[in-house]
C-alpha positions as CSV (number, residue, x, y, z in Angstrom):
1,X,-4.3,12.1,7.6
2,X,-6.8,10.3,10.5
3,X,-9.5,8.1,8.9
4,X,-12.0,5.8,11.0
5,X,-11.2,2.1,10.5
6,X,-11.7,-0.9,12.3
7,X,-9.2,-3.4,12.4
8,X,-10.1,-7.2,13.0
9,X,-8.0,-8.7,15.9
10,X,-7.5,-12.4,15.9
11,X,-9.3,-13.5,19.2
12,X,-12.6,-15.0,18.3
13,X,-15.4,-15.7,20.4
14,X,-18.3,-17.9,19.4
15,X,-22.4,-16.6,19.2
16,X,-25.0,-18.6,19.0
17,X,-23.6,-21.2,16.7
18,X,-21.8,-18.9,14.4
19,X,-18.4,-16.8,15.0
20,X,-17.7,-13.1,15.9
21,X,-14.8,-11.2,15.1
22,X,-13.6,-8.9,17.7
23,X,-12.6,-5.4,16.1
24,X,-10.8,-2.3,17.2
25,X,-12.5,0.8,15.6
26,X,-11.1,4.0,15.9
27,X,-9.1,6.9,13.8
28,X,-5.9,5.7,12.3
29,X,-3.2,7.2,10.6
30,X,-4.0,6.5,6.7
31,X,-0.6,5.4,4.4
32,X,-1.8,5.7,1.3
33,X,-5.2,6.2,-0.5
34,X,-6.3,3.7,-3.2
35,X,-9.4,4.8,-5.4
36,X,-11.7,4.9,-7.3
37,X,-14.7,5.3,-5.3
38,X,-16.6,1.7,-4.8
39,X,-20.3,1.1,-4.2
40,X,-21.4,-1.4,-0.9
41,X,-23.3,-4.0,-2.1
42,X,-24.9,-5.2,1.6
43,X,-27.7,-4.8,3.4
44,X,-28.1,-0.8,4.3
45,X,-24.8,0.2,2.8
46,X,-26.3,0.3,-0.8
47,X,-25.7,3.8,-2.6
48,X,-23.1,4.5,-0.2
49,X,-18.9,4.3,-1.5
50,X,-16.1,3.4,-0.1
51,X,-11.9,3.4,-1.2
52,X,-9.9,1.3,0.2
53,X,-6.6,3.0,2.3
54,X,-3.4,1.6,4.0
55,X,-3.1,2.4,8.0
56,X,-0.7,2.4,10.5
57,X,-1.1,-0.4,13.0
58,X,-0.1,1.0,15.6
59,X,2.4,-1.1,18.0
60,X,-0.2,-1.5,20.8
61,X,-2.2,-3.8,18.3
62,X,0.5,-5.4,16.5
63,X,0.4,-8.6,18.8
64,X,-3.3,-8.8,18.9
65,X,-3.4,-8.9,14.7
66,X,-2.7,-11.3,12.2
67,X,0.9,-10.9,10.9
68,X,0.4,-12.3,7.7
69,X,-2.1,-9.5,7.3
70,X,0.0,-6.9,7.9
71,X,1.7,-5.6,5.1
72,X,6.2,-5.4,5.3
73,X,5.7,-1.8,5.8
74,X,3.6,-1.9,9.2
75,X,0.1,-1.0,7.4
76,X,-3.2,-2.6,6.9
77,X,-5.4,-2.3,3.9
78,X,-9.2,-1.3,5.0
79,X,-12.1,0.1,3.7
80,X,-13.1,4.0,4.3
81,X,-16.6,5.4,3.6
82,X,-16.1,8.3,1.5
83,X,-19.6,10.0,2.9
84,X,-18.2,9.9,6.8
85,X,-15.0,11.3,5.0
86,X,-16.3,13.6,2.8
87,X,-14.0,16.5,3.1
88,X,-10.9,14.9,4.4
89,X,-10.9,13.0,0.9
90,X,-12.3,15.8,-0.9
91,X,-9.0,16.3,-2.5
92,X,-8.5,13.1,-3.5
93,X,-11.8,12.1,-5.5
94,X,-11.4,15.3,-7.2
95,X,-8.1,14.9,-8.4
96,X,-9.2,11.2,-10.2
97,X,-6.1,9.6,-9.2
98,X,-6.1,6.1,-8.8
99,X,-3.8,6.1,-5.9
100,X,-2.0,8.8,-3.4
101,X,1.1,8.1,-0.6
102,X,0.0,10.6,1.9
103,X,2.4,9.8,4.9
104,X,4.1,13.1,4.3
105,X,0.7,14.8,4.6
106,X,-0.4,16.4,8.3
């Protein structure tokens, strides 16, 4: 299962008096799916939910990520938005489960 994620890599750069993290955003292969269903709390995100999952990192961005971040199985927890994944995770808010392994999934 491919969900959209960014994943923080640990080069910083400074703006303006303040600090950026540099991200790599793109579809991942999801682990596992941990619910239930969470509202945002910032800015324009209000109404809208998110779960958290567990991704693949894949070996390309290993080096570029914190390893004490990185769980002993390879994967990253991050948050997905449940609207942008509506029917991918259709399955999974309807079933109520708190928490699904779906690395045998295609």
């Amino acid at each position: 299962m491919q969900v959209f994620a960014h994943l923080p890599l640990k080069s910083m750069r400074a703006v303006r008096g303040g600090r950026q993290s540099n991200y790599c955003s793109g579809y991942f292969t999801a682990a596992r799916l941990i619910g239930p269903p969470r509202p945002y709390v910032v800015g324009d995100e209000r109404g809208r939910e998110y779960i958290w999952a567990d991704v693949e990192v894949p070996d390309d961005l290993l080096a570029h990520m914190e390893s004490r971040a990185i769980k002993p199985d390879g994967t990253y927890r991050v948050q997905v938005k449940v609207n942008t994944h509506r029917h991918t995770l259709a399955a999974f808010l309807a079933s109520g489960d708190l928490e699904w392994d779906v690395r045998e999934m295609t």
